[in-house]
N, C-alpha and C positions, 0 to 999 in steps of 0.2 A: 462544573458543567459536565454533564452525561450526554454521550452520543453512543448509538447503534450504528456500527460502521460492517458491512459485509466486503472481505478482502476476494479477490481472486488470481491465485497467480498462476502460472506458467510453469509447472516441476521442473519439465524439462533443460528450464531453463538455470535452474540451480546449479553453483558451485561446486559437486562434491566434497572436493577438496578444502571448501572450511566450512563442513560440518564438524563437530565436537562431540565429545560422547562426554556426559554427565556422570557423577559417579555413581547414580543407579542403573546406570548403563545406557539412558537412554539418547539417542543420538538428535544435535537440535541443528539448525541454521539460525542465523541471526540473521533478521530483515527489517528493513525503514521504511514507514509507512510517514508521507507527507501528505496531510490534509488541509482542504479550505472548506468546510460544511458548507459556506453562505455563497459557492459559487463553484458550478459544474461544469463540463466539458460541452460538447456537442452530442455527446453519449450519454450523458447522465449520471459520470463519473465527479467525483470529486477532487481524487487526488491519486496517486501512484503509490506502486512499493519496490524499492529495490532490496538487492542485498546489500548488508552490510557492510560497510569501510572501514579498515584500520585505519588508526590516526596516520600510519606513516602512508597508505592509500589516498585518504585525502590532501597530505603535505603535500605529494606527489601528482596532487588532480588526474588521478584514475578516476572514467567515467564509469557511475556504478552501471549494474548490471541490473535492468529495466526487468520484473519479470511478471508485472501486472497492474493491477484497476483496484482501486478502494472507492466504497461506495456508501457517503451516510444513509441509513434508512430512516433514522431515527434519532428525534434530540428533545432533550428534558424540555417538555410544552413550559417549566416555568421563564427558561429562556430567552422563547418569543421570537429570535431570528428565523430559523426554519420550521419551516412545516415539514410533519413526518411524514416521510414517504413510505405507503405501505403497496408499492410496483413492487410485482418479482424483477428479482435483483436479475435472473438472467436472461430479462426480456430488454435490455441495454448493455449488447455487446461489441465493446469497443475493437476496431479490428486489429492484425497483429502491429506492433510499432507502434500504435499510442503511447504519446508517451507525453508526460509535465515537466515544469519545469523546475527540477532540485538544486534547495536552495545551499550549493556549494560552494 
């Protein structure tokens, strides 16, 4: 299955502190994006993104760190469950605190 998924997050709301720099130098964040294509919010969202958890974060049930909205636009027509949405993504903006429910 192929889907068109438009992410939106919050920078600000980033960890600096577990960013990683790669050995071409370039600096990443690692984030979890939870989707349900076949079912959207009140917004028009589908699913959330937070940052990242270490395994010993999750042992520990640290609640992640909320920093935005995923949104399918778009899913392989051979599929058949969604219709592709071709709405600008930024005409359905969830307001701050939205948030889903991750499945920890």
């Amino acid at each position: 299955m192929k889907i068109g998924v438009n992410l939106k997050i919050d920078v600000t709301k980033l960890d600096k502190t577990k960013f990683f720099k790669a050995k071409t130098g370039a600096v990443y964040a690692d984030l979890t994006v939870f989707i349900d294509p076949n079912q959207e919010d009140k917004y028009g969202y589908h699913g959330g993104i937070t940052q990242a958890l270490t395994k010993d974060e999750r042992d520990a049930k640290v609640k992640p760190n909320y920093l935005g909205n995923a949104k399918v636009f778009w899913k392989d027509s051979s599929q058949g469950d969604v219709t592709p949405n071709t709405q600008e993504f930024n005409q359905n903006q969830s307001p701050q605190g939205e948030s889903f429910d991750i499945p920890f």
